[in-house]
Steps between C-alpha positions, in 0.01 A plus 500: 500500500708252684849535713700205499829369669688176417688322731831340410467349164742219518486283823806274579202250699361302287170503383465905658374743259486834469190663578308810387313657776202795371358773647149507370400880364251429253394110371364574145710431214297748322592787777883409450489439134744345268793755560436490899475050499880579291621712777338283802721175334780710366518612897596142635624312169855544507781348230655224614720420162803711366302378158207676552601839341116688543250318640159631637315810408616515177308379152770182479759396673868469426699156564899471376542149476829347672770455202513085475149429659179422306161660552211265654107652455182354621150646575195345685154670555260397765141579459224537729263213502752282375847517691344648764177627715533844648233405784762211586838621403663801697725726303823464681495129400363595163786694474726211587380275313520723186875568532535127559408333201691689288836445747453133486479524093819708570641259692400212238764629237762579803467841487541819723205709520573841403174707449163455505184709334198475646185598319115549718156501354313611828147518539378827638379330845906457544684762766778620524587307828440155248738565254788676802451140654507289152840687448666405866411187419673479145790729695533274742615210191671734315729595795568167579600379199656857392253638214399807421179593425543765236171638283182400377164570446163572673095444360195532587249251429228230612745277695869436621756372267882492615758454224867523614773479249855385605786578373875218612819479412686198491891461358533383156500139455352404919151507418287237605278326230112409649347234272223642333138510704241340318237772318245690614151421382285773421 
């Protein structure tokens, strides 16, 4: 099992983030299991949103919408062997560059992040120590750009796959229209 502290999670400097500091017990996911990995995040991810009505450690989370602003949703997965390379890429970075894609489609409409999910298919060789620095680095985004990460899911399997859904808001009538991106060929 981990301990872990947070520093401040807002910074009035720009560009400091919040960071999540661990005190290494055990590094096997399969010593902490999925009910300890819920309490080492629930530990340090904290609501940032008045929106955000339950958030991690439960089956879903619960989001009441501002009266007069429209919902914004996006998801992006990054796989192993094709986003990335786990003997290149470190998991803080990872972690930040998860978070980030999905901001700037976020930011492509005009919108105000609100909440995130984040679902993990880990391979077994992953510890706990991996996935405590893959979330300071999506923290670290999410602070600065006030999201929340709220729920989401966790698999074993082969290789790594990140998927994080985000959830915006955006008043009615402001958002920004993207021409559409030409089509992926399979």
């Amino acid at each position: 099992m981990y301990g872990l502290y947070c520093g401040e999670s807002k910074s009035s400097e720009a560009g400091t983030m919040g960071r999540v500091k661990a005190k290494q017990k055990s590094n096997s996911l399969s010593s902490l299991g999925e009910f300890g990995l819920i309490h080492l995040l629930r530990s340090h991810l904290k609501s940032q949103n008045p929106e955000i009505i339950e958030g991690i450690g439960n089956d879903a989370a619960v989001i009441r919408p501002k009266a007069g602003w429209d919902l914004v949703f996006t998801t992006d997965m990054l796989v192993e062997g094709r986003h990335f390379d786990l003997k290149t890429s470190d998991p803080f970075s990872l972690g930040a560059k998860t978070i980030a894609v999905n901001l700037s489609d976020c930011a492509a409409m005009g919108a105000k992040p609100l909440a995130a999910v984040v679902s993990l298919e880990l391979s077994k060789n992953i510890s706990a120590s991996w996935v405590t620095a893959l979330y300071e680095g999506m923290q670290g985004w999410a602070d600065s750009f006030g999201l929340d990460l709220v729920v989401g899911d966790t698999l074993g399997c082969r290789d790594v796959t990140l998927n994080v859904a985000l959830l915006g808001e955006v008043e009615k009538g402001r958002r920004s229209r993207v021409p559409a991106r030409r089509p992926v060929t399979f």
